[in-house]
N, C-alpha and C positions, 0 to 999 in steps of 0.2 A: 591684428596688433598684439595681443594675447601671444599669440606664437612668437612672434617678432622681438617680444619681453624675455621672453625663454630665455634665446639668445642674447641678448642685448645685456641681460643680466651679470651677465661671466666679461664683459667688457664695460665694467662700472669702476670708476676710479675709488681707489681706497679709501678716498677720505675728499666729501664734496660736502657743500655748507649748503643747508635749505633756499638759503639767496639766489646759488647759483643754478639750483635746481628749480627755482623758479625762476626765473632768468629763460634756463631753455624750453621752460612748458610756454612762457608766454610769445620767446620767438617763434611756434610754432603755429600759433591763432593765425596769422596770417595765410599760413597755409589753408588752413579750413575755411577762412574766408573769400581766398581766391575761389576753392570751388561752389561757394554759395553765389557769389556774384556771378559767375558764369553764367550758373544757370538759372540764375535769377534774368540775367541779357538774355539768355534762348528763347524763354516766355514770352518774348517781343521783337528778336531781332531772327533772320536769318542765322544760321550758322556759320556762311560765309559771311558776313558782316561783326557777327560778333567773336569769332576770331581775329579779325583783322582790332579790333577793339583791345581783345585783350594782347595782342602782338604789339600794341606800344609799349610794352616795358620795356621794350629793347631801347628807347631812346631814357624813356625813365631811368633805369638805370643807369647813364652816364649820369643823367642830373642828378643823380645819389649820389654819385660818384665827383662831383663836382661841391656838393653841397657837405656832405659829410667830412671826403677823405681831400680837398682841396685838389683833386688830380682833372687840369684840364686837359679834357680832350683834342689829340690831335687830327690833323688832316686826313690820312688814314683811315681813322677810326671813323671823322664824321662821315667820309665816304662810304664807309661799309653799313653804318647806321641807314641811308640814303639808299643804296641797294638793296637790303633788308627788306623796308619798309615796302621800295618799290616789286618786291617780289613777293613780301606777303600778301601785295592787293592781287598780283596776279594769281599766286596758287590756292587764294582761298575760290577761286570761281565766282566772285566778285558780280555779278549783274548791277549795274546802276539803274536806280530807284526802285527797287525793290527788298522788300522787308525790312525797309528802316522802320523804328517808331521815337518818336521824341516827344517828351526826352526821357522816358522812363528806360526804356531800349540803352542808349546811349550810354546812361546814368552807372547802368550797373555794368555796363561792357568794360568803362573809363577806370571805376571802381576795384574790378577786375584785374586791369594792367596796375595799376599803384600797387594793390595785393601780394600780387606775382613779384614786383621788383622787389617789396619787403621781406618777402621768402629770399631774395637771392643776397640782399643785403646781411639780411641773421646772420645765413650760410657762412657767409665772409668773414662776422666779426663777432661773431656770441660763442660760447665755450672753444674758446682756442686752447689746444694740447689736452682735450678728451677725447676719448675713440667716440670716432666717427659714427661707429654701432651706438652706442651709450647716447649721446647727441642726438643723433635722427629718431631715437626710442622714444626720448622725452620732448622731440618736436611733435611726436606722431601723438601723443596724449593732449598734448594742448589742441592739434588739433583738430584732432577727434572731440572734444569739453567744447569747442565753440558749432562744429558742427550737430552732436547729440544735443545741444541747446536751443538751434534755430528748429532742428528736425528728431525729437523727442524718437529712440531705438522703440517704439512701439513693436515692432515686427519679433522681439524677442520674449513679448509673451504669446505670442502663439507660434507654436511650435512647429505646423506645419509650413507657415507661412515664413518661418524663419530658414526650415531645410531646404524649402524652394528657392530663396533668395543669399544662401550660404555658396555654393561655388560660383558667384558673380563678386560676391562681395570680397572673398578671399582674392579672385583676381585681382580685382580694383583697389583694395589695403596694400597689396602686395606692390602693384604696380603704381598705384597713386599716392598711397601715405608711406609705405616702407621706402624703397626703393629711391627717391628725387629727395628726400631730403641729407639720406645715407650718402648718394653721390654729390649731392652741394657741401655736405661738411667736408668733402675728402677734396673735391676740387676748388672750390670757390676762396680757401684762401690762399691757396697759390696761386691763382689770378686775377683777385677783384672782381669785384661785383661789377665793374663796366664791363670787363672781358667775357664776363660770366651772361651777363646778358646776352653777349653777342652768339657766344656760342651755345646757347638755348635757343637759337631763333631755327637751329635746325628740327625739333619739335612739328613743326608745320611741313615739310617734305618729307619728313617719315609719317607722319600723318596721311600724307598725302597718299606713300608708297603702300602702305597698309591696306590702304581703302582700297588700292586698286588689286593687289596682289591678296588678298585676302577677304573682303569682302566682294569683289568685282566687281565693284561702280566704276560708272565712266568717269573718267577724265581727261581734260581738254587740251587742247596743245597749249593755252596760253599758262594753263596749270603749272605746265609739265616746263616752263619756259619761266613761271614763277619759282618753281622748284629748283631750277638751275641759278636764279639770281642769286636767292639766299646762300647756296652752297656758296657763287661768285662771293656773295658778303661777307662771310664769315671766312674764307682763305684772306681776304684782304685787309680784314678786322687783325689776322692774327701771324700776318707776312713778314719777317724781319724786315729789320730797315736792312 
């Protein structure tokens, strides 16, 4: 994040009022809390179960979208929500009755997807006409302040234990806190946070593709068949008329 400041700095608007700079640090907690509920759900759920968990914001997000910006969803849309859904049970590898627990499991899975959509809803409507670098800078602070709160940076007074866990972390900054909020300030409000959800839902078949072509775990055909719905869902999400 520190690096990311570097940057981010030379893309700071000339003249910002403390209101609005806290404004973007607090649409950022969301972020930080989606990844605590996460894996706060992994402590009890499967990972194929607690993904499909946090993969309801794809519907959550219409109901922002409904609730906030008055915009009801059409047929279309609920179709490709419907698809979505039906492809995230498949390509998470899904086994029924195994590794549920309830409802602590549940709790923080559910908690999870609300998180996520509140990430996607900021993206849309918090500092509109500031660079997008500047924005996701000061999302990445907030949410880093709720994350260093639940999980105190202990590892930064010992020094070895900090260089051992420095090129994971820079991965993970880079690709979990830099990166997703940079790309939602720049996309998310030129298309809403319902469309934004939809096409977020592709997450889980890169997910999917990674593990197999990179890690080499197996996966299944009906994965590979979950993989292809969602793609199905989100062409259909976002198909002209």
């Amino acid at each position: 994040m520190a690096l990311f400041w570097l940057v981010a700095w030379k893309w700071r608007p000339e003249t910002i009022s403390l209101k609005k700079m806290a404004v973007l640090i607090f649409s950022g907690l969301p972020m930080g809390l989606t990844s605590i509920f996460y894996y706060r759900a992994l402590e009890t759920l499967d990972a194929s179960l607690a993904i499909i968990f946090l993969f309801q914001f794809v519907w959550i997000g219409t109901i922002f979208d409904v609730l906030f910006f008055k915009k009801i969803p059409g047929c279309r849309k609920a179709v490709s929500i419907l698809i979505l859904l039906a492809g995230s049970v498949l390509a998470s590898g899904l086994e029924i009755g195994r590794g549920l627990s309830f409802p602590v499991g549940v709790f923080w899975g559910a908690l999870s997807a609300v998180s996520y959509s509140l990430v996607i809803l900021a993206s849309g409507v918090v500092g509109l006409g500031i660079s997008p670098v500047f924005k996701s800078a000061m999302m990445s602070v907030g949410a880093a302040a709720v994350i260093f709160f639940y999980l105190p940076p202990l590892f930064l007074t010992d020094a070895d234990l900090f260089l051992s866990v420095m090129p994971y972390g820079i991965l993970l900054g880079l690709f979990g806190i830099v990166v997703p909020p940079f790309l939602f300030s720049v996309g998310i409000p030129k298309i809403g946070p319902g469309l934004g959800s939809i096409l977020t839902a592709s997450e889980l078949p890169t997910a999917l593709l990674m593990s197999f072509f990179v890690l080499h775990e197996p996966v299944g055909v009906y994965q590979w068949i979950g993989a292809a719905l969602i793609f199905v869902g989100i062409v259909v999400g976002n198909v002209e008329k």
